[in-house]
C-alpha positions in Angstrom: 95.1 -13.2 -14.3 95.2 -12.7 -10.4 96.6 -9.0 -11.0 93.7 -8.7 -13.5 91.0 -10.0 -11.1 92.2 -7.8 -8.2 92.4 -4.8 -10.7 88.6 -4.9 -11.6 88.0 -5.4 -7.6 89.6 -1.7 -7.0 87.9 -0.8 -10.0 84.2 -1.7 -8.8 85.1 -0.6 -5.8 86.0 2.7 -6.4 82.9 3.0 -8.3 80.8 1.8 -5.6 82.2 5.0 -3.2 81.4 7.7 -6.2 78.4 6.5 -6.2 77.4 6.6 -2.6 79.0 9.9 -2.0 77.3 11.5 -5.5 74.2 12.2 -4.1 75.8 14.5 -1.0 77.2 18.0 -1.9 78.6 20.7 1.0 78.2 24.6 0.5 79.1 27.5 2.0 82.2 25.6 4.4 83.9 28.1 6.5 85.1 28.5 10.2 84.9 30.9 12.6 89.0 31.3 13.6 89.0 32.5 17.0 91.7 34.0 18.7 93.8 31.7 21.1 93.8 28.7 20.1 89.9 28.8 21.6 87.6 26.0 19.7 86.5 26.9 16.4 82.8 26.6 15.1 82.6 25.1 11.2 79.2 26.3 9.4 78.2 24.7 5.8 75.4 23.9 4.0 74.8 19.4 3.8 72.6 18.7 1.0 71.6 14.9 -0.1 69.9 15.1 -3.5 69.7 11.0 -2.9 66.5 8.7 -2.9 67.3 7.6 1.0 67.9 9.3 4.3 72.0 9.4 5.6 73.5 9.6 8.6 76.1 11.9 9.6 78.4 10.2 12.1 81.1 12.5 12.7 84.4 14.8 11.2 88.3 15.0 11.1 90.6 17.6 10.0 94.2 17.2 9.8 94.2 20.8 11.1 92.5 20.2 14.3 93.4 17.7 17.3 89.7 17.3 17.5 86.4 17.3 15.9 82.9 17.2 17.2 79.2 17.8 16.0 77.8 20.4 18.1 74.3 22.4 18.5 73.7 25.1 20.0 70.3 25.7 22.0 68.1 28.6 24.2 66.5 27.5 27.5 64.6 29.5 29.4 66.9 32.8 28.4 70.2 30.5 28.8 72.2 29.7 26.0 74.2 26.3 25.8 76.1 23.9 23.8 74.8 19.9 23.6 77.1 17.3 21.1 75.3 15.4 18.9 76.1 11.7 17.8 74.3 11.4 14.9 72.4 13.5 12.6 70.5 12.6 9.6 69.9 14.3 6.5 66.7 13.5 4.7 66.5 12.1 1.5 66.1 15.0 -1.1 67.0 17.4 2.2 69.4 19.3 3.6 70.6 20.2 6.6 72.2 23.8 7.3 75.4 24.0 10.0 75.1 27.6 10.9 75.6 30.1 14.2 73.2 29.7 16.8 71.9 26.1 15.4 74.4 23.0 14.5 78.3 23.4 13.8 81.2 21.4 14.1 83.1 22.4 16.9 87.3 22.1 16.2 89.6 22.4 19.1 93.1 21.8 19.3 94.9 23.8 16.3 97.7 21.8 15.5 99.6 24.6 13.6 98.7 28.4 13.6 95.9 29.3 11.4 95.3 32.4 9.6 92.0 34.0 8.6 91.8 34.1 5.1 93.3 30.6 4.9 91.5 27.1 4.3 91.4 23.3 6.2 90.6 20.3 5.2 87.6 18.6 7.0 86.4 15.3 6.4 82.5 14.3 7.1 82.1 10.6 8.2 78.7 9.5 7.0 77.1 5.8 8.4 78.4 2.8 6.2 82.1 4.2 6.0 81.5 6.8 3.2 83.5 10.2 3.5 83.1 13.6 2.1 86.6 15.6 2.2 86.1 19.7 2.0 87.7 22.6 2.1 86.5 25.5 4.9 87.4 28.5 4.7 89.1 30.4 7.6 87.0 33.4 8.7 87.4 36.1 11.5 85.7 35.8 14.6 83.1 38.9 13.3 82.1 36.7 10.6 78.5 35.5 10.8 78.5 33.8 7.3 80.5 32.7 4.5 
């Protein structure tokens, strides 16, 4: 009975994270390799086709030491680089990560990585929910996926 009970926890739980992860879909997920071992910048497309706004918190990627949201910005003819905590994608919105605007910036490659090979990132949203998906390694010339 006790195995039973604990089964149908999993069970509902598992459900519960479809669910909250349904409504959130990624595009277009590559990375600008450069050469080095110099920080990376991750472009994609975040869409939530959900009835309420949600908040993007963060990333990992087994592939990198470390990953950050980043935007890029233009002041006064200077260009720059700011981190952003949060970011929150409107209900029945998207967001786009793309050059010159928001990206994820990876640093520390843990292995050598090859153009034309793929990582594993994982967006951390508010609440504990996770989107796991694979970007696409791209040459430094690349400007899109």
């Amino acid at each position: 009975m006790m195995r039973w009970r604990l089964a149908m926890m999993l069970l509902c739980l598992t459900a519960a994270a479809a669910r909250a992860t349904a409504p959130l879909s990624v595009t277009g997920a590559w990375i600008r390799l450069l050469p080095g071992g110099l920080p990376a910048g991750g472009y994609f497309t975040l869409r939530n086709d959900g009835d309420h706004p949600v908040k993007l918190i963060g990333a990992k990627s087994p592939a990198y030491g470390s990953v950050m949201l980043h935007r890029s910005l233009q002041s006064q003819g200077e260009s720059g680089m700011v981190g952003v905590d949060t970011l929150t994608v409107p209900a029945h919105g998207q967001i786009r990560f793309a050059p010159g605007g928001y990206h994820l910036m990876l640093m520390q490659p843990r292995a050598p990585l090859e153009v034309g090979g793929a990582v594993t990132v994982a967006l951390e949203f508010d609440g504990g929910v996770t989107l796991e998906q694979i970007f696409v390694l791209r040459p430094a010339s690349a400007t899109g996926p």
